[in-house]
C-alpha positions as CSV (number, residue, x, y, z in Angstrom):
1,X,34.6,-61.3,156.2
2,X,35.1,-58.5,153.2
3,X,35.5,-55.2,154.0
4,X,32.2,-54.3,153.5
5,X,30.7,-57.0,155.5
6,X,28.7,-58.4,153.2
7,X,28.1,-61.7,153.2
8,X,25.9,-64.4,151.5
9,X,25.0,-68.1,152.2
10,X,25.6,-70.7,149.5
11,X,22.6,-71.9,148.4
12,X,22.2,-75.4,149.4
13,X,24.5,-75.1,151.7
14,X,25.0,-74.1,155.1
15,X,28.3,-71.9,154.4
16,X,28.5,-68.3,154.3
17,X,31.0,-66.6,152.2
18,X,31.8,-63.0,151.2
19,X,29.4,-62.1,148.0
20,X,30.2,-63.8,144.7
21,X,32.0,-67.7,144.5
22,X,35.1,-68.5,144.9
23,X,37.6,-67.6,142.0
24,X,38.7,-70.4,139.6
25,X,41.9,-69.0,139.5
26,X,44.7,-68.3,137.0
27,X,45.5,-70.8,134.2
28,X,47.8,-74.0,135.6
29,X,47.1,-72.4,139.2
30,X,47.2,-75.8,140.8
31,X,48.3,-79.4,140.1
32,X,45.7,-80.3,137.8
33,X,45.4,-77.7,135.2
34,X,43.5,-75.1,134.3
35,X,39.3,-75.6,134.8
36,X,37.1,-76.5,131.8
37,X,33.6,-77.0,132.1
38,X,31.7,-79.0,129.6
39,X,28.2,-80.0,129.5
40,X,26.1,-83.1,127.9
41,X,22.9,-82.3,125.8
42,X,21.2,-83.6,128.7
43,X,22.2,-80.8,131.4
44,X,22.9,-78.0,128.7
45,X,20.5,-75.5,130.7
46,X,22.2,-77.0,133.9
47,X,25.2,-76.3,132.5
48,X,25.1,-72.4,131.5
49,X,23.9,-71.6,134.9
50,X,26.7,-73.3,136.6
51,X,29.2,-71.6,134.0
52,X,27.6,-68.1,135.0
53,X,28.0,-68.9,138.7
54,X,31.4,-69.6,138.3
55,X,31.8,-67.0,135.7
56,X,34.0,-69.0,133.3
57,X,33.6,-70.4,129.6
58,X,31.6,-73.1,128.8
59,X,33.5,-75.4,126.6
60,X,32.0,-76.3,123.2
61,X,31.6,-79.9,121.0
62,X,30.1,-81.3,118.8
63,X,28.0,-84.2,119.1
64,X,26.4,-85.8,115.7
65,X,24.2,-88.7,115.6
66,X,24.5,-91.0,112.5
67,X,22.1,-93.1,110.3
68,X,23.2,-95.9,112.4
69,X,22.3,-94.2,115.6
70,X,25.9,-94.5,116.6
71,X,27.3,-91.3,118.7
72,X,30.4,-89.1,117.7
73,X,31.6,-86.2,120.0
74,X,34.4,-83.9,118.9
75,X,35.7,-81.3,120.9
76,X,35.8,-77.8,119.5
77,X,39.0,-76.7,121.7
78,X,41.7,-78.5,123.3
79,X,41.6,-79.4,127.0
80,X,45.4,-81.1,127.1
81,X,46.6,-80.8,130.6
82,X,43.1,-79.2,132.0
83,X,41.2,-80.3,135.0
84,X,37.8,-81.0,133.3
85,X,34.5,-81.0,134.7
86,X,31.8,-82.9,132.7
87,X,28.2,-82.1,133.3
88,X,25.6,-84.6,131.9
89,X,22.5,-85.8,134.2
90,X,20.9,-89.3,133.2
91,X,17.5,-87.6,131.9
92,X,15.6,-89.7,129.4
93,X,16.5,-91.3,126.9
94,X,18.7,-93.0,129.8
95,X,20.8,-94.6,127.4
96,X,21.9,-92.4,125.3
97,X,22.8,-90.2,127.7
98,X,24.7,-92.5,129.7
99,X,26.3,-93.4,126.4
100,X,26.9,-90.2,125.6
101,X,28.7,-89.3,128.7
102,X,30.9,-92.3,128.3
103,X,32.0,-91.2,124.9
104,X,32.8,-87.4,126.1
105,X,35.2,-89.0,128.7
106,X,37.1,-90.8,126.4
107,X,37.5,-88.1,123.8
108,X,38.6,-85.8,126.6
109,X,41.2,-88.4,127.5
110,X,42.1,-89.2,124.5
111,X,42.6,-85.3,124.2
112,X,45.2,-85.6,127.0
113,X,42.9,-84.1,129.6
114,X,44.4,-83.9,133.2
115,X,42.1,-85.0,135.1
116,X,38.5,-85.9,134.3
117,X,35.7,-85.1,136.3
118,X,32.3,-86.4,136.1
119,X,29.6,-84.3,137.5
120,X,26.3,-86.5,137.1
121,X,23.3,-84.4,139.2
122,X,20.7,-87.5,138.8
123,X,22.8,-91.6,138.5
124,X,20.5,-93.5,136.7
125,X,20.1,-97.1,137.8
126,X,20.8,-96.4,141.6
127,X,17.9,-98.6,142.5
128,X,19.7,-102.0,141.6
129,X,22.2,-102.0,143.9
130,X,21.4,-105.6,145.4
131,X,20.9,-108.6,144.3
132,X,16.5,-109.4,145.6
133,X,15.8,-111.2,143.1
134,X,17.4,-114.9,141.6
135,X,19.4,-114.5,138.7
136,X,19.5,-110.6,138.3
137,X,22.1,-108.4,137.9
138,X,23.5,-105.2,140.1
139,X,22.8,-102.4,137.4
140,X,24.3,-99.4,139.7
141,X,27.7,-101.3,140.1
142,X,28.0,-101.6,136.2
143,X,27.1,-97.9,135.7
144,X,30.3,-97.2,138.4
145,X,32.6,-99.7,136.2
146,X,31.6,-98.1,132.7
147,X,32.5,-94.5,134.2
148,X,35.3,-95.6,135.8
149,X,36.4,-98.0,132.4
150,X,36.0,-94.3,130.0
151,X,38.8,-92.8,132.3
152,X,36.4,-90.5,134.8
153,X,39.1,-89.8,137.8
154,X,36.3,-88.3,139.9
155,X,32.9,-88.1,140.0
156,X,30.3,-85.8,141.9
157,X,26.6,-86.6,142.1
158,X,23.4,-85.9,144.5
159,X,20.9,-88.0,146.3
160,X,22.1,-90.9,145.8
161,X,19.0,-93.4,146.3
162,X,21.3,-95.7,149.0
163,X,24.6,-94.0,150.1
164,X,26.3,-97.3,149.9
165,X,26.7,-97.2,146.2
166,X,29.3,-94.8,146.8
167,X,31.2,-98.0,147.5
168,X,30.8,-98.8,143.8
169,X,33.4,-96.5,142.8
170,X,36.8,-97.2,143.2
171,X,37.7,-93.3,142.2
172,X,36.8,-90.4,144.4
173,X,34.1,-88.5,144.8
174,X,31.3,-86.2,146.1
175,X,27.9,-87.6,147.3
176,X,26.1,-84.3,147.2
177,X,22.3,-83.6,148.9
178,X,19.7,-81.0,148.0
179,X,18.6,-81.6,151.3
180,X,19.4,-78.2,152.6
181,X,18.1,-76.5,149.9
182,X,14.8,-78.3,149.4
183,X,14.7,-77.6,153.1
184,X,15.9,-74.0,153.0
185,X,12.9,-72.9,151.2
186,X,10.4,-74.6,153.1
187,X,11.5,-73.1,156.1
188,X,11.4,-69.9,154.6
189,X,7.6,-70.7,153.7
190,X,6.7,-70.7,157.1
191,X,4.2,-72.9,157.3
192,X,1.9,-73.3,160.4
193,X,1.2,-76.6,162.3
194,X,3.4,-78.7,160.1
195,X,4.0,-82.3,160.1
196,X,6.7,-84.2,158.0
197,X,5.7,-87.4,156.6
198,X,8.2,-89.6,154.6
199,X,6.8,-91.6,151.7
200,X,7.5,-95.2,152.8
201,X,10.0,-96.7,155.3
202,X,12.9,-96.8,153.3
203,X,13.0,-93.0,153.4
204,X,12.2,-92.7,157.1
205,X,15.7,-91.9,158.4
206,X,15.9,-88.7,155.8
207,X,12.6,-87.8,156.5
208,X,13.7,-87.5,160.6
209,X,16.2,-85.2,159.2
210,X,13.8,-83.5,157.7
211,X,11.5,-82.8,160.4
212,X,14.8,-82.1,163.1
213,X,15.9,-79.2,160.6
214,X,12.2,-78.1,160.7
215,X,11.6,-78.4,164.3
216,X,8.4,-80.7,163.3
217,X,6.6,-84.2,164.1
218,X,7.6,-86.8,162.1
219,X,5.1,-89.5,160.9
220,X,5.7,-92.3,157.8
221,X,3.3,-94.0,154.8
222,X,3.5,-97.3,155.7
223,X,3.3,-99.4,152.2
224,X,3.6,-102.7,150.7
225,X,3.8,-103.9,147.4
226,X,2.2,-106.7,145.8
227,X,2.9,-109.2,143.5
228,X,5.7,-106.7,141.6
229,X,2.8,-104.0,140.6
230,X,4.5,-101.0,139.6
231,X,2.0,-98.9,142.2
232,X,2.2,-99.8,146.2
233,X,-0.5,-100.2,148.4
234,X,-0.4,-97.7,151.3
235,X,-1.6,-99.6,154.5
236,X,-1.3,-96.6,156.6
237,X,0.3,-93.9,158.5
238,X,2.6,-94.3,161.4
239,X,2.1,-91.3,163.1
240,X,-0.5,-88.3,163.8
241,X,-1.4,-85.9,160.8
242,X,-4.8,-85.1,161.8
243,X,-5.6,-81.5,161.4
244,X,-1.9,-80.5,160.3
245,X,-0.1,-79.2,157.6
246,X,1.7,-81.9,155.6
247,X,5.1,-81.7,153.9
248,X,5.3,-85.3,152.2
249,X,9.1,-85.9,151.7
250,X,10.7,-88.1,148.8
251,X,14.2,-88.5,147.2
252,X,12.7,-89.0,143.7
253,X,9.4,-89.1,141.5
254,X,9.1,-91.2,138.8
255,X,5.3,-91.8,137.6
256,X,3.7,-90.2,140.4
257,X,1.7,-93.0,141.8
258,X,3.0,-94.1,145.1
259,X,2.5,-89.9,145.4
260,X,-1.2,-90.4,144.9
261,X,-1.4,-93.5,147.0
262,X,0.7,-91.6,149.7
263,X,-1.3,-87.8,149.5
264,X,-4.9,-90.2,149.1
265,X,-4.1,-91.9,152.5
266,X,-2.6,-88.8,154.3
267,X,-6.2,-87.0,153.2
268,X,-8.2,-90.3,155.0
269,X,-6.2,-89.7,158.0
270,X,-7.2,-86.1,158.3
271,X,-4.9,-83.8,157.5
272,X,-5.3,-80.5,156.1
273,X,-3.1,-78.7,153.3
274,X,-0.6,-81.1,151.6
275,X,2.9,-79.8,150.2
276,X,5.3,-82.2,148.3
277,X,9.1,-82.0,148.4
278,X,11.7,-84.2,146.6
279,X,14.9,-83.9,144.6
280,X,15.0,-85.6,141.4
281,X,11.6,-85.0,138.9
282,X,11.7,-88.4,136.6
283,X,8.1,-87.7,135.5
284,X,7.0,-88.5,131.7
285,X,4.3,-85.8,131.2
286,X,1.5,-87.8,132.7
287,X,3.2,-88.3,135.9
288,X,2.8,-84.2,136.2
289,X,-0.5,-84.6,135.2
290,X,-1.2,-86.6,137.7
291,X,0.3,-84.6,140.3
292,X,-1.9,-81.5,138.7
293,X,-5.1,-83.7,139.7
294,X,-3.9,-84.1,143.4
295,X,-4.8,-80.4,145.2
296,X,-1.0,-80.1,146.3
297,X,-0.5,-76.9,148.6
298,X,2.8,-76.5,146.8
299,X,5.4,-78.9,145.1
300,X,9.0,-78.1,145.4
301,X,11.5,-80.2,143.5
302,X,15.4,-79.4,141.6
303,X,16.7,-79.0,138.4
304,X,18.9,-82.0,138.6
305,X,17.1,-83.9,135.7
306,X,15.3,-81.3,133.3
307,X,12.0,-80.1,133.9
308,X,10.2,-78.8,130.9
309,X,8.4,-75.3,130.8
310,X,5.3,-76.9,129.7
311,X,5.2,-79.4,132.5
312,X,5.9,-77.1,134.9
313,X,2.6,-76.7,137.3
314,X,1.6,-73.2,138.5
315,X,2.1,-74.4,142.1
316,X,5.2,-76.1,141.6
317,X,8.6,-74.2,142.1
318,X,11.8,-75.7,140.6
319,X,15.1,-75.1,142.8
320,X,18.5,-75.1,141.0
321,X,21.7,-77.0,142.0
322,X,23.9,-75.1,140.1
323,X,25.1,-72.6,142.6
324,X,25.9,-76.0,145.0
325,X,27.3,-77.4,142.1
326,X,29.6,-74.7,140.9
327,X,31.1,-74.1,144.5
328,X,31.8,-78.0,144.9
329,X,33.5,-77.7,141.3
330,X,35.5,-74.6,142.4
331,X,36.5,-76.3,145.9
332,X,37.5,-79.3,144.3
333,X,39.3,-78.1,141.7
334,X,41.4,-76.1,144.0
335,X,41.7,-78.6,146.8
336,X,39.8,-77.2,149.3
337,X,36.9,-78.9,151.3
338,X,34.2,-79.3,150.3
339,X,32.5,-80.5,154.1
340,X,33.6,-76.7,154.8
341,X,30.1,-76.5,152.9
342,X,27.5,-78.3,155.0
343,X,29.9,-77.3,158.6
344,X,31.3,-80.9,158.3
């Protein structure tokens, strides 16, 4: 506690600290160098406001695309001997942000960085992670070797679609949630007779966190697909949401359609106002169209993949990870917990 008492909890977290985040510290403090933050064209927004929450400089690059579409980065200031955090999300164009990325870890190596830390808000390909189908490949496991191959040492990331692709990586890391900031602001919406619904079965287990932290009901959309069509069929609800509230739950949103099928079907079973939560916003611009068209209460989402100003819907509020993200930097690069965070 200061001496003034004052105290402020993290956001996205459930630790409370005296006002302001923790200090980096002086240069060469600790064992692995002074901190240097750099950010990828894909998380440069991201980036400045996790620079101002830490209150240190954002290191600069350049990154020039040739005639041949081939990549160079070149770092405007040395980072030999620093502990280097690297922000880049995998937004679209996937690829060459994942490329990208792998080329600004080998130029910081190759700069004689200390240690090399990947912070990647949104892993793209987290979805293959098992062989279902003959003759296919395990995309997420690749991703993990090509990060690991460009000489990341760490590597922090949130909501990941299956926490065992954490077992991918053979470095450490952080497996980070929005779900206590997503949930955060819900609660502070207070919103009367509520019932949490997760969007299929494989996110029922989240969703009954959801509805513990809430102190709600918890019912499911029960859905099947067919034949490999890129849109489910919802069957139906497992549970009761006639003449509730609905908060529809979801760890990420790519065209919007199984959100259709899901809010269409909660409507036929009777509920009343329908509000829409989830962390990572994939959507092209038709999937917020789409959303636009479906009478949402309120849609809540994060920052961890872009979300452009002109896609941005009057009801939809966009939450940002970069205060959880520059404490977990900060902790990290000064050894400290980082479960001290969520009272793990």
């Amino acid at each position: 506690m200061s001496l003034t008492g004052k105290v402020e909890k993290v956001p996205g977290t459930r630790y409370l600290r005296e006002t302001g985040p923790l200090s980096p510290g002086p240069p060469g403090f600790n064992m692995t160098g002074a901190l240097s933050l750099f950010s990828g064209s894909a998380s440069m927004d991201l980036g400045r406001e996790i620079a101002d929450y830490m209150n240190v400089h954002q290191g600069e690059y350049t990154r020039t695309v040739f005639s041949n579409e081939n990549i160079l980065i070149q770092l405007n200031e040395s980072v030999r001997g620093r502990d280097v955090y690297l922000v880049q999300t995998m937004a679209s164009p996937v690829h060459d942000n994942l490329m990208e990325l792998l080329l600004m870890v080998d130029t910081l190596k190759r700069d004689s960085a200390g240690r090399i830390n990947v912070v990647v808000p949104y892993l793209s390909y987290s979805r293959s992670d098992k062989k279902d189908q003959p003759r296919v490949g395990i995309a997420a496991r690749l991703v993990a070797n090509l990060i690991e191959a460009a000489g990341a040492n760490r590597y922090m990331t949130i909501d990941l679609h299956a926490g065992q692709l954490q077992g991918f990586f053979d470095i450490p890391g952080d497996a980070l949630t929005a779900f206590y900031l997503l949930s955060d602001h819900v609660d502070d919406m207070a919103i009367p007779n509520l019932v949490v619904v997760s969007a299929d079965l494989g996110f029922s287990k989240k969703g009954r966190n959801w509805a513990e932290r809430l102190g709600t009901p918890h019912a499911i959309v029960e859905k099947r697909r067919v034949d490999n069509e890129e849109s489910p069929d919802v069957l139906s609800i497992i549970g009761d949401v006639r003449d509730r509230n609905v908060l529809l739950v979801d760890d990420e949103v790519l065209t919007a359609g199984s959100a259709c099928q899901a809010v269409q079907a909660i409507r036929e079973h009777g509920a009343r106002d329908v509000y829409f939560a989830f962390t990572h916003a994939l959507m092209p611009a038709e999937g917020y169209e789409r959303l636009a068209q479906l009478g949402l209460k309120h849609i809540i989402c994060t920052n961890t993949l872009p979300v452009p100003l002109e896609c941005r819907l009057p009801n939809m509020t966009v939450l940002s990870v970069a205060p959880l993200l520059g404490e977990v930097i900060l902790r990290a690069h000064a050894g400290r917990s980082v479960g001290e965070l969520f009272d793990e």
